[in-house]
C-alpha positions as CSV (number, residue, x, y, z in Angstrom):
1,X,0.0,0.0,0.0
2,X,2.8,2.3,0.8
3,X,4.4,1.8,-2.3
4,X,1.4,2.0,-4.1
5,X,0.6,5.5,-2.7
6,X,4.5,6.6,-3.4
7,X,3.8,6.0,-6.8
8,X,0.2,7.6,-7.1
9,X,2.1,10.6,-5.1
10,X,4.9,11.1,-7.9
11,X,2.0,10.5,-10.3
12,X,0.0,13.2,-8.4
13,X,2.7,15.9,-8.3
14,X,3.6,15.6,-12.5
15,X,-0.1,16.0,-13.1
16,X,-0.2,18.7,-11.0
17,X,3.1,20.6,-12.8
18,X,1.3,19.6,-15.9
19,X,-2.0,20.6,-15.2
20,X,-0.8,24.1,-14.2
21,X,1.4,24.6,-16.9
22,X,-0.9,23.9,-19.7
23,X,-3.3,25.8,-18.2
24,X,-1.4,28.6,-18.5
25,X,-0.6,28.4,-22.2
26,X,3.3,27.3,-21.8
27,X,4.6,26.3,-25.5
28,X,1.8,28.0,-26.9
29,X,2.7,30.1,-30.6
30,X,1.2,32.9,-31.7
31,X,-0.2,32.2,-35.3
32,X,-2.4,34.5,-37.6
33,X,-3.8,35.0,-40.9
34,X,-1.6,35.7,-43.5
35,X,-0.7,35.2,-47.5
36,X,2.8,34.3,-48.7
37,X,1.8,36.8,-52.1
38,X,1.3,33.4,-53.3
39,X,-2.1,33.0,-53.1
40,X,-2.0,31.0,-49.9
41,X,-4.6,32.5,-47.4
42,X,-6.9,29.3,-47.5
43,X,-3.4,27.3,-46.5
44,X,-3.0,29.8,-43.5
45,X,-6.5,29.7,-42.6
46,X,-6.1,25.6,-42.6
47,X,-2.7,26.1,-40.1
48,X,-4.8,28.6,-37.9
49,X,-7.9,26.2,-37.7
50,X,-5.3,23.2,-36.7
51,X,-3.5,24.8,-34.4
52,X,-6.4,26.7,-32.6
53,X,-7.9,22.9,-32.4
54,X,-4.6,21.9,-31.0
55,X,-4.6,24.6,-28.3
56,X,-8.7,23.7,-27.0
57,X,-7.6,20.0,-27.1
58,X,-4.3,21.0,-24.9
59,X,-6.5,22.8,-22.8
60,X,-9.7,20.3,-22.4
61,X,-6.5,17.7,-21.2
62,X,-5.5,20.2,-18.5
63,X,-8.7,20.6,-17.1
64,X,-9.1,16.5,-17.3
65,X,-5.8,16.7,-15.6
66,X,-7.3,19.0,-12.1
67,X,-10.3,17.1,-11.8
68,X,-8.1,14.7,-11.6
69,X,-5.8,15.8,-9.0
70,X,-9.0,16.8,-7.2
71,X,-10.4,13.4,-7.4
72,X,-7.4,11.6,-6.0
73,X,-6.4,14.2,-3.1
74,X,-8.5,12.1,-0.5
75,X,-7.2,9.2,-1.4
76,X,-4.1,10.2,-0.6
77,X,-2.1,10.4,2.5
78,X,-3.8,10.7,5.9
79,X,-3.1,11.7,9.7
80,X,-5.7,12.2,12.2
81,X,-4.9,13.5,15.6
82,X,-4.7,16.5,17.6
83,X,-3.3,19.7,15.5
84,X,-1.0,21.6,18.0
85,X,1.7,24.4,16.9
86,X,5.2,24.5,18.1
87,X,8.1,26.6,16.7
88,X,7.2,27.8,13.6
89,X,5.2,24.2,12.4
90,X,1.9,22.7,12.9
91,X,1.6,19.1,13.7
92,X,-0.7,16.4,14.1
93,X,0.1,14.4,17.2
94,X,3.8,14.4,16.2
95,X,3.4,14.6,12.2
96,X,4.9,17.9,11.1
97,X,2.3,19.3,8.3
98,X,3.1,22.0,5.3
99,X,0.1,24.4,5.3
100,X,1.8,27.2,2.8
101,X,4.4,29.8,2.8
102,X,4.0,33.0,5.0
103,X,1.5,35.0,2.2
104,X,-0.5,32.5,2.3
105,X,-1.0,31.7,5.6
106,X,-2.1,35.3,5.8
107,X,-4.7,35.7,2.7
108,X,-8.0,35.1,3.7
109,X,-9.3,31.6,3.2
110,X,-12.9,30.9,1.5
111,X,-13.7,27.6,4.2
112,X,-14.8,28.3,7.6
113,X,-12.3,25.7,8.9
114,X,-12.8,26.1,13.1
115,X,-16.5,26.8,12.9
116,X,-16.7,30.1,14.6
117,X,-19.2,31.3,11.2
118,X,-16.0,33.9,10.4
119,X,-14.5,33.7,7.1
120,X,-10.3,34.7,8.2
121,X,-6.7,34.2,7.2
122,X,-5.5,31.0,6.5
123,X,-3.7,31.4,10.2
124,X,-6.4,32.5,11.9
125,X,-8.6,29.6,11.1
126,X,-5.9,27.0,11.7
127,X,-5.0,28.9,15.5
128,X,-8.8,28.0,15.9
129,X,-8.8,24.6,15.6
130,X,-5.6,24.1,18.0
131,X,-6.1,21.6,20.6
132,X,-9.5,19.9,18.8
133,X,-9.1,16.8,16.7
134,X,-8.6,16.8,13.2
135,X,-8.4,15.0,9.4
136,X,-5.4,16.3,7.3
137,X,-5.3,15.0,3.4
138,X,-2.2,15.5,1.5
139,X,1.1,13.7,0.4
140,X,4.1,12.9,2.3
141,X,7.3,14.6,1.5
142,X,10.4,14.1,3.2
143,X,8.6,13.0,6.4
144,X,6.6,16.8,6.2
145,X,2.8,16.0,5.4
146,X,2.3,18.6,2.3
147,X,-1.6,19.3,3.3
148,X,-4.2,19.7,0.8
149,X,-7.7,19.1,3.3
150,X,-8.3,19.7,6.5
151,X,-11.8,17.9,7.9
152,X,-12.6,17.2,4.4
153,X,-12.3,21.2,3.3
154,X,-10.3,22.0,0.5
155,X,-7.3,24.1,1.4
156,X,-4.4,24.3,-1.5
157,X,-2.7,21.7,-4.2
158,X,-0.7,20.1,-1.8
159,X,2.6,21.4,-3.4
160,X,5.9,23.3,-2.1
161,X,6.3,26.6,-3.7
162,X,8.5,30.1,-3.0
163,X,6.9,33.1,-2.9
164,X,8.8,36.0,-4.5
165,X,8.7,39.6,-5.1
166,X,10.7,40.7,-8.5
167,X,11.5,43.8,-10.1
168,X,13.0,44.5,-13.4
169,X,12.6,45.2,-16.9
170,X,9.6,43.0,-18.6
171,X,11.5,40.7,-21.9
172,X,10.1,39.0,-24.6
173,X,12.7,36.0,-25.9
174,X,11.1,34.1,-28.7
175,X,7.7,34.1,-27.2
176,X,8.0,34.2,-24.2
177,X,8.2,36.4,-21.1
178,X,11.1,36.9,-18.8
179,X,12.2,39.3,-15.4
180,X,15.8,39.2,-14.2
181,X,16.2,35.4,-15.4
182,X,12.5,34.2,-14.9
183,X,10.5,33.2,-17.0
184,X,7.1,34.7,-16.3
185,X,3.9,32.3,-17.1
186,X,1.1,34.0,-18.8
187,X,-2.4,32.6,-18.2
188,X,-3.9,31.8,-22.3
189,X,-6.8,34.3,-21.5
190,X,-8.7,37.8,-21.8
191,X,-7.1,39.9,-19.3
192,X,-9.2,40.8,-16.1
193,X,-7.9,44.0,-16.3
194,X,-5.7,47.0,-18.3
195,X,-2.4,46.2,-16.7
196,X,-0.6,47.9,-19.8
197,X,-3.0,51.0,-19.6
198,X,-4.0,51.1,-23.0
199,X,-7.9,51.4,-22.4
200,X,-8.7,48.1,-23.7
201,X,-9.0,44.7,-22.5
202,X,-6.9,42.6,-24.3
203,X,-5.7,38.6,-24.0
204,X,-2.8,38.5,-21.2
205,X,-0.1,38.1,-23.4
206,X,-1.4,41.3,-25.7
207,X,-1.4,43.5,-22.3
208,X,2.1,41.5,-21.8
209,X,3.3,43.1,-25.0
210,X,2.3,46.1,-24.1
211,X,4.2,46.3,-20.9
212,X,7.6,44.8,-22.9
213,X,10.9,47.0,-21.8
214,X,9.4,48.2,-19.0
215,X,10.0,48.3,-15.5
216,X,7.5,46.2,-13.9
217,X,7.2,44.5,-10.3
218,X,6.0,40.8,-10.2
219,X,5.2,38.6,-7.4
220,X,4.0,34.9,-7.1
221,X,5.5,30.8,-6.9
222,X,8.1,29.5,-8.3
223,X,7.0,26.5,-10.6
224,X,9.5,24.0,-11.8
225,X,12.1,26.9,-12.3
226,X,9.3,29.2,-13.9
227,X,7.0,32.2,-11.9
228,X,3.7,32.0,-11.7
229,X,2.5,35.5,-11.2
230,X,0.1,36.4,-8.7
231,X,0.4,40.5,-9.1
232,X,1.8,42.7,-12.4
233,X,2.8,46.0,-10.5
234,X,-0.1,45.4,-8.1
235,X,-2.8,44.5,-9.9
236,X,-3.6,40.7,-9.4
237,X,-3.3,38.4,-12.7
């Protein structure tokens, strides 16, 4: 069973990279109408139309993918016990747990975890159910239970991530976006809102082309050696 649940884990944790990855449009290309002078805008419009059904298949697999993880988070690894906090780490009886980074622990959560009907920070919630007994879901890594449930409620993809703060000039090297060295994933969608300040609400990696050689402040996780932003100078992604 242990090895079983080892190998669903490592299964588990490449879907996960996957699944976030491919959500956010990594590897996608840029392709538009065009004509060679040739006479060949019905072979464009053919590429277009293959690779646009490329990109919703790519993306219809990386939602497969999350429901996935979802589905298999319970039946993962499991402690039960009393949660008590000690140094810096929660535990359960004497199992160490990961419950996120410091900016997380502090945003406000959207589960009522302790029951006392308030809605609070991640910390907050977890300080209220010290001393009572709990169910933690997640996956084992290096002895440190990485939690993704607590009492059957949802709390995070039970990964380890770095939060960062960056700031430097915005690059675009052959489709792609980069700041000091990191490569900057860019959701494949309509912008929520005008971070380049043109007026207009345009796809991500439009309002990312529009921001290109500036100097711009990003913060979010690293991912497998690449950022996944949380805030373009303030304004969340």
């Amino acid at each position: 069973m242990k090895m079983k649940r080892y190998i669903l884990a490592v299964g588990l944790a490449a879907i996960i990279a996957v699944a976030v990855l491919a959500q956010a449009g990594i590897g996608i290309k840029s392709i538009g109408y065009g004509d060679d002078g040739n006479g060949n805008h019905e072979k464009w419009k053919r590429m277009v139309y293959r690779h646009e059904k490329m990109e919703h298949m790519k993306m219809m697999r990386a939602r497969n993918m999350a429901r996935i993880v979802h589905r298999n988070l319970l039946s993962m690894d499991r402690e039960e016990g009393a949660l008590y906090y000690s140094n810096g780490i929660f535990y359960v009886d004497d199992t160490p747990l990961y419950v996120g980074d410091t900016w997380w622990l502090n945003h406000t959560i959207r589960s009522d975890y302790d029951g006392d009907g308030n809605y609070e920070t991640v910390w907050n919630e977890l300080n209220g159910l010290i001393g009572s007994h709990v169910v933690v879901n997640g996956i084992y890594k290096n002895g440190t239970l990485v939690a993704s449930h607590i009492n059957g409620m949802f709390l995070r993809i039970p990964i380890m991530a770095t939060f960062i703060t960056i700031n430097g000039t915005l690059e675009k090297i052959n489709g792609s976006y980069f700041v000091d060295g990191y490569h900057i994933i860019i959701p494949n969608r309509i912008a929520r809102s005008d971070y380049d300040g043109d007026g207009v609400l345009e796809r991500m990696r439009v309002e990312m082309d529009g921001l290109v050689g500036q100097e711009v402040k990003i913060d979010g996780y690293i991912l497998n050696e690449n950022i996944k932003p949380l805030h373009i100078n303030g304004i969340a992604i």
